[in-house]
ZAZA-676158 format. One record per residue: residue number from 1; residue in one letter; z, y, x of N, C-alpha, C in turn. Coordinates in nm, 2 decimals. Example, Ala and Ser with C-alpha at 12.3 -4.5 7.8 and 13.67 -1.06 7.14 Angstrom:
<sites>
[site 1 "A" [0.78 -0.57 1.32] [0.78 -0.45 1.23] [0.78 -0.33 1.32]];
[site 2 "S" [0.71 -0.22 1.28] [0.71 -0.11 1.37] [0.79 0.00 1.29]];
</sites>
This chain:
<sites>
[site 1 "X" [0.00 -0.12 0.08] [0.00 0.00 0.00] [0.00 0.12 0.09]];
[site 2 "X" [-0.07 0.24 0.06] [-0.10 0.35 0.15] [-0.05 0.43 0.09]];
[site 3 "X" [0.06 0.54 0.11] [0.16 0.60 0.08] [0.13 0.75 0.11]];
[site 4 "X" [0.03 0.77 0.23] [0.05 0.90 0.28] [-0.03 1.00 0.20]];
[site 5 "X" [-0.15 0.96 0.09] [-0.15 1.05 0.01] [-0.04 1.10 -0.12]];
[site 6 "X" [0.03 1.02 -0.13] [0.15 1.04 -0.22] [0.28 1.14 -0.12]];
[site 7 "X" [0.28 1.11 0.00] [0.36 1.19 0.09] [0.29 1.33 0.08]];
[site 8 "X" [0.15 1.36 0.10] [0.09 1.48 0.10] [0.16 1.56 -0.04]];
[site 9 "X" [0.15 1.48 -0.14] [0.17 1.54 -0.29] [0.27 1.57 -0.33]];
[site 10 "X" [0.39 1.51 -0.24] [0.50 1.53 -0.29] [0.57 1.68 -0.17]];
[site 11 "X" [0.47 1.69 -0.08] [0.50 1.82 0.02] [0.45 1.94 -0.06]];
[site 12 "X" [0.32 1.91 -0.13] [0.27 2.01 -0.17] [0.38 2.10 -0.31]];
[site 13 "X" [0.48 1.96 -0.35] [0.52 2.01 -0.45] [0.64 2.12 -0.43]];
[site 14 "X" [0.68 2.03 -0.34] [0.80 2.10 -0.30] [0.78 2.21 -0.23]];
[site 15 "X" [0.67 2.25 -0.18] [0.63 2.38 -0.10] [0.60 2.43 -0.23]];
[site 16 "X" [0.56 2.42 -0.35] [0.55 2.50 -0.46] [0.67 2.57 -0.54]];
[site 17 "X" [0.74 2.46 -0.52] [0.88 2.49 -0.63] [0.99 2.55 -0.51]];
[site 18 "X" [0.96 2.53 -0.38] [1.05 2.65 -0.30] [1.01 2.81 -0.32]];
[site 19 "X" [0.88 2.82 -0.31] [0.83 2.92 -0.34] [0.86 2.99 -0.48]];
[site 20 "X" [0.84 2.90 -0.55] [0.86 2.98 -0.74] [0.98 2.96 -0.76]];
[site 21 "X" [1.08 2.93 -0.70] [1.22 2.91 -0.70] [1.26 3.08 -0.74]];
[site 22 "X" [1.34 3.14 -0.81] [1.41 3.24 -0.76] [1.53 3.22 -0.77]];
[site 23 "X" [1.64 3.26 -0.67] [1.77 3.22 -0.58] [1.87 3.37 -0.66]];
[site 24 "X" [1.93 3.35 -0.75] [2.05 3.46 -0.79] [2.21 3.49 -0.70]];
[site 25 "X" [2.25 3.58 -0.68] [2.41 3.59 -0.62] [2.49 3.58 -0.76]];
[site 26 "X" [2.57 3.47 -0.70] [2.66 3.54 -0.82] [2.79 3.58 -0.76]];
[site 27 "X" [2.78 3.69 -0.85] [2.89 3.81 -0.86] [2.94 3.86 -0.99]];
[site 28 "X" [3.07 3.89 -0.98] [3.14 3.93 -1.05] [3.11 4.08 -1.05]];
[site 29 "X" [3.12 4.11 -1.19] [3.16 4.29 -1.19] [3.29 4.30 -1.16]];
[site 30 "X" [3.31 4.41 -1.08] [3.40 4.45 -1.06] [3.41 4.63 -1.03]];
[site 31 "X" [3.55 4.65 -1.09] [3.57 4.79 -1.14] [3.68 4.87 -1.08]];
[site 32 "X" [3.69 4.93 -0.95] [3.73 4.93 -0.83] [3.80 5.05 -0.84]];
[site 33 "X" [3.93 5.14 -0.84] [3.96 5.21 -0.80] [3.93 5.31 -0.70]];
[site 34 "X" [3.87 5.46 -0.75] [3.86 5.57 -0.72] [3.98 5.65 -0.59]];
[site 35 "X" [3.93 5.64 -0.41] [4.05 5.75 -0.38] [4.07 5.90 -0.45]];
[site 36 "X" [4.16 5.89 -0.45] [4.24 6.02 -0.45] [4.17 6.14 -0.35]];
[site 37 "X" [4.23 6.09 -0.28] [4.19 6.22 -0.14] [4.02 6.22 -0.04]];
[site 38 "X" [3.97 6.24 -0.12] [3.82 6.20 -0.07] [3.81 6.35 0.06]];
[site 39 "X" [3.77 6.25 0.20] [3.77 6.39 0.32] [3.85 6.41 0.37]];
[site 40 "X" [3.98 6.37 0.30] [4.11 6.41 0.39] [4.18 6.28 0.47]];
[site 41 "X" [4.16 6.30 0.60] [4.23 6.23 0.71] [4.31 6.31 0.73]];
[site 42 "X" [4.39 6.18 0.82] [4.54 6.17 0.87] [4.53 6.26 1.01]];
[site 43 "X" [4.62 6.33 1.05] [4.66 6.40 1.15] [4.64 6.33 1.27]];
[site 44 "X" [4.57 6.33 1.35] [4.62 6.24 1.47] [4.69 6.29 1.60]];
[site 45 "X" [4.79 6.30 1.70] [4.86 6.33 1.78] [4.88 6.24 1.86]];
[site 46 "X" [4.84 6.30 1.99] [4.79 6.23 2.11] [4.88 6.25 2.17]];
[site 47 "X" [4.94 6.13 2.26] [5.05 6.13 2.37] [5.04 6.02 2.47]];
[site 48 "X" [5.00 6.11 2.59] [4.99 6.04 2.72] [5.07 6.02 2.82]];
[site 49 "X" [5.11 5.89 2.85] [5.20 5.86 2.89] [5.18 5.82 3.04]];
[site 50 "X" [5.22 5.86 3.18] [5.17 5.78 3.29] [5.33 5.83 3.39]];
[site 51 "X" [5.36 5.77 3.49] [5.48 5.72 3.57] [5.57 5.89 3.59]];
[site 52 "X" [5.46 5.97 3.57] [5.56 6.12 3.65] [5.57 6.18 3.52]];
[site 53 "X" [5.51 6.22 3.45] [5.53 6.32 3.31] [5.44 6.26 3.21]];
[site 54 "X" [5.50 6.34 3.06] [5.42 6.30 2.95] [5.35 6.44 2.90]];
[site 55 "X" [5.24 6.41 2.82] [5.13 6.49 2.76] [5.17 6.48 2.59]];
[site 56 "X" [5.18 6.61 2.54] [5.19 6.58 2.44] [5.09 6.69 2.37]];
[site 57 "X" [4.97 6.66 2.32] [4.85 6.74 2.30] [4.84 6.81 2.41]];
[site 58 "X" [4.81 6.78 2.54] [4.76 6.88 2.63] [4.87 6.94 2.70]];
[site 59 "X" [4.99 6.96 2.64] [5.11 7.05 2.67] [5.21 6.93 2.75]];
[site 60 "X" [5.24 6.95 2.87] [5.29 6.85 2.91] [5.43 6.91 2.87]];
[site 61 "X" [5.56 6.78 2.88] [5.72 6.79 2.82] [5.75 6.69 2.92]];
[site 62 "X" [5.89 6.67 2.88] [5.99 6.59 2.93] [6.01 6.51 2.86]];
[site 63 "X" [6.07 6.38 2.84] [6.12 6.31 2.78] [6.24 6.30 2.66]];
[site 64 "X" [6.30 6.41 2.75] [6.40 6.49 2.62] [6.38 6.55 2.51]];
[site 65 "X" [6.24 6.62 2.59] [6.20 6.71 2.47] [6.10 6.65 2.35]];
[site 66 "X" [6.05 6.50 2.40] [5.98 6.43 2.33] [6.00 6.40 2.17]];
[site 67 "X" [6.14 6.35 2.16] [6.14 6.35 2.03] [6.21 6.43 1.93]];
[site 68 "X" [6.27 6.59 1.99] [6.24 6.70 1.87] [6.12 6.73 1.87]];
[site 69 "X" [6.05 6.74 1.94] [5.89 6.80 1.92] [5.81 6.66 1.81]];
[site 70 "X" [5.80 6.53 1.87] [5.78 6.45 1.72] [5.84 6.45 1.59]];
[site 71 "X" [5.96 6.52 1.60] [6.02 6.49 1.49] [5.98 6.63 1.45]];
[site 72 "X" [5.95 6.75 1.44] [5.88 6.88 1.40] [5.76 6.87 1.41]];
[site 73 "X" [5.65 6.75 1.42] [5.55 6.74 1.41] [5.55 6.65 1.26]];
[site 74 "X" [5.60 6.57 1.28] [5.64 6.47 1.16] [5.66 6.59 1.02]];
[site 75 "X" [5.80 6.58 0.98] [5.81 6.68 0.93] [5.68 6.76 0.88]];
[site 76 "X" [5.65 6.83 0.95] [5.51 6.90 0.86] [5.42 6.83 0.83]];
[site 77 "X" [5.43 6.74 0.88] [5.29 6.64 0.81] [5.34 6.48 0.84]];
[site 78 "X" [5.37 6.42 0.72] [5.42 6.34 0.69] [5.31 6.22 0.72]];
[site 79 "X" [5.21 6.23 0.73] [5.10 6.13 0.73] [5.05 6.13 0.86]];
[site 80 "X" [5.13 6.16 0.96] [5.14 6.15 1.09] [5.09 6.06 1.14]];
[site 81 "X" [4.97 6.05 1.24] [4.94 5.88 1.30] [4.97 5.95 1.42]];
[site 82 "X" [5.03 5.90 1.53] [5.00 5.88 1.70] [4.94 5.82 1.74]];
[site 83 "X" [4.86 5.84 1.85] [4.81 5.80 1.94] [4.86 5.82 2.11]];
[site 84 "X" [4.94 5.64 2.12] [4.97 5.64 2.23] [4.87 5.60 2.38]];
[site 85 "X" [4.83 5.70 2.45] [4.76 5.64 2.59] [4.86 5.64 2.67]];
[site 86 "X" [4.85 5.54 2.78] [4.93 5.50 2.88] [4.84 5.48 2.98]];
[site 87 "X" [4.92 5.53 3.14] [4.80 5.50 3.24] [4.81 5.34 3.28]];
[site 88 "X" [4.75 5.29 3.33] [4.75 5.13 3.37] [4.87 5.16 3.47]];
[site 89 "X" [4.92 5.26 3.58] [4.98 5.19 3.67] [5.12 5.26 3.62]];
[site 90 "X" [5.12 5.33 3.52] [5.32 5.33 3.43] [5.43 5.21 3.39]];
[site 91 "X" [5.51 5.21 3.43] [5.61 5.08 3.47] [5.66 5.05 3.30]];
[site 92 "X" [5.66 4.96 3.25] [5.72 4.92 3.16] [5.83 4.95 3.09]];
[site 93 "X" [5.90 5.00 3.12] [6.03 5.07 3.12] [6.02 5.16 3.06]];
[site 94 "X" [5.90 5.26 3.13] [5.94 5.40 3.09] [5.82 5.40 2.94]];
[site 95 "X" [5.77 5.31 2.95] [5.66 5.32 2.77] [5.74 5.26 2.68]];
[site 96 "X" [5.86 5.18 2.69] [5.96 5.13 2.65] [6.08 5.24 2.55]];
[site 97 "X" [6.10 5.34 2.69] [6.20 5.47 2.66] [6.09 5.54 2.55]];
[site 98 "X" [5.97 5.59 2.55] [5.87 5.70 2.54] [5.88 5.58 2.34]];
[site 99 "X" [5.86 5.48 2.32] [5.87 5.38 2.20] [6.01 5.44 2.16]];
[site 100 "X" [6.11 5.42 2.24] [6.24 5.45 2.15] [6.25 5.57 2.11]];
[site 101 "X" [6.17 5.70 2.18] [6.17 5.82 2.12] [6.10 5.83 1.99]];
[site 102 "X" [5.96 5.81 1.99] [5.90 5.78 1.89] [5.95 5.71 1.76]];
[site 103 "X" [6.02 5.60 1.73] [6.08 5.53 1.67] [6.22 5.62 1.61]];
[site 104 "X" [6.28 5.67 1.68] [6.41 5.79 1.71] [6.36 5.92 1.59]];
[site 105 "X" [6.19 5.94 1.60] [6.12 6.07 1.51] [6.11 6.01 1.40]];
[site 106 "X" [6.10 5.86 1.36] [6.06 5.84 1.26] [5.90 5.82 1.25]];
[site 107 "X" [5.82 5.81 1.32] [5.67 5.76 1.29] [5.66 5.66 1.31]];
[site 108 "X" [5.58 5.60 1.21] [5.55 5.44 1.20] [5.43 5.42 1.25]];
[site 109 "X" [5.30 5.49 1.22] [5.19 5.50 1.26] [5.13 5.53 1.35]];
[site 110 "X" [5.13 5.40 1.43] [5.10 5.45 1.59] [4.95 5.35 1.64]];
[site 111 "X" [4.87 5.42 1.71] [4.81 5.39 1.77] [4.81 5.33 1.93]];
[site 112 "X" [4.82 5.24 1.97] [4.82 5.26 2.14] [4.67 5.21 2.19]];
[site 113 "X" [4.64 5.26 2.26] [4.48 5.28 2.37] [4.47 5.20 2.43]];
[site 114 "X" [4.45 5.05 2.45] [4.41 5.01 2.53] [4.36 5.00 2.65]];
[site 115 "X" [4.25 5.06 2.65] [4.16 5.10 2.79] [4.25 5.20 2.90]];
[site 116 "X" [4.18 5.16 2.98] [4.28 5.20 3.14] [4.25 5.37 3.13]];
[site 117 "X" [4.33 5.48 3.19] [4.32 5.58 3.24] [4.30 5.60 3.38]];
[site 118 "X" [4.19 5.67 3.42] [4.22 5.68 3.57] [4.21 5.85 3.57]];
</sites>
């Protein structure tokens, strides 16, 4: 029995019916709540951290002075994120103290930087 014109016919078919196939997503509707504050971002405050002094926007401080100045940045703007950079060669310790200030102001939202400073 010779099969391979029946193989041709059954390729042809199936190349037909993939084709005139049409493929649907299904999805749900769904009815999504509207933000509030459209545009408005969070504050961001940058603080750099490396072995001799800290940066706090540009303005360098002391460690003392670190967290009244967070805590009067807080305060006015409640939606406070930081951003902590730290240099690669600052000792553990002292990003440790620079955490307990921050924590001490009350900001929860903190960013830390990854990438090295040189």
């Amino acid at each position: 029995m010779n099969i391979t014109s029946m193989i041709d016919v059954i390729f042809i078919l199936l190349i037909f019916f993939m084709i005139s196939t049409q493929f649907k997503k299904n999805s749900l509707p769904l009815d999504l709540p509207h933000s509030q504050n459209k545009g408005q971002q969070d504050t961001v405050l940058v603080l750099s951290v490396n072995q001799e002094e800290l940066e706090l926007d540009g303005k360098i401080i002391s460690l003392e002075e670190l967290e009244p100045q967070l805590k009067a940045h807080y305060e006015g703007d409640p939606e406070l994120t930081l951003s902590l950079e730290c240099h690669k060669e600052t000792q553990f310790q002292r990003v440790v103290d620079v955490l307990g200030r921050i924590q001490g102001a009350g900001i929860s939202k903190i960013g830390i930087v990854h990438e090295t400073m040189d």
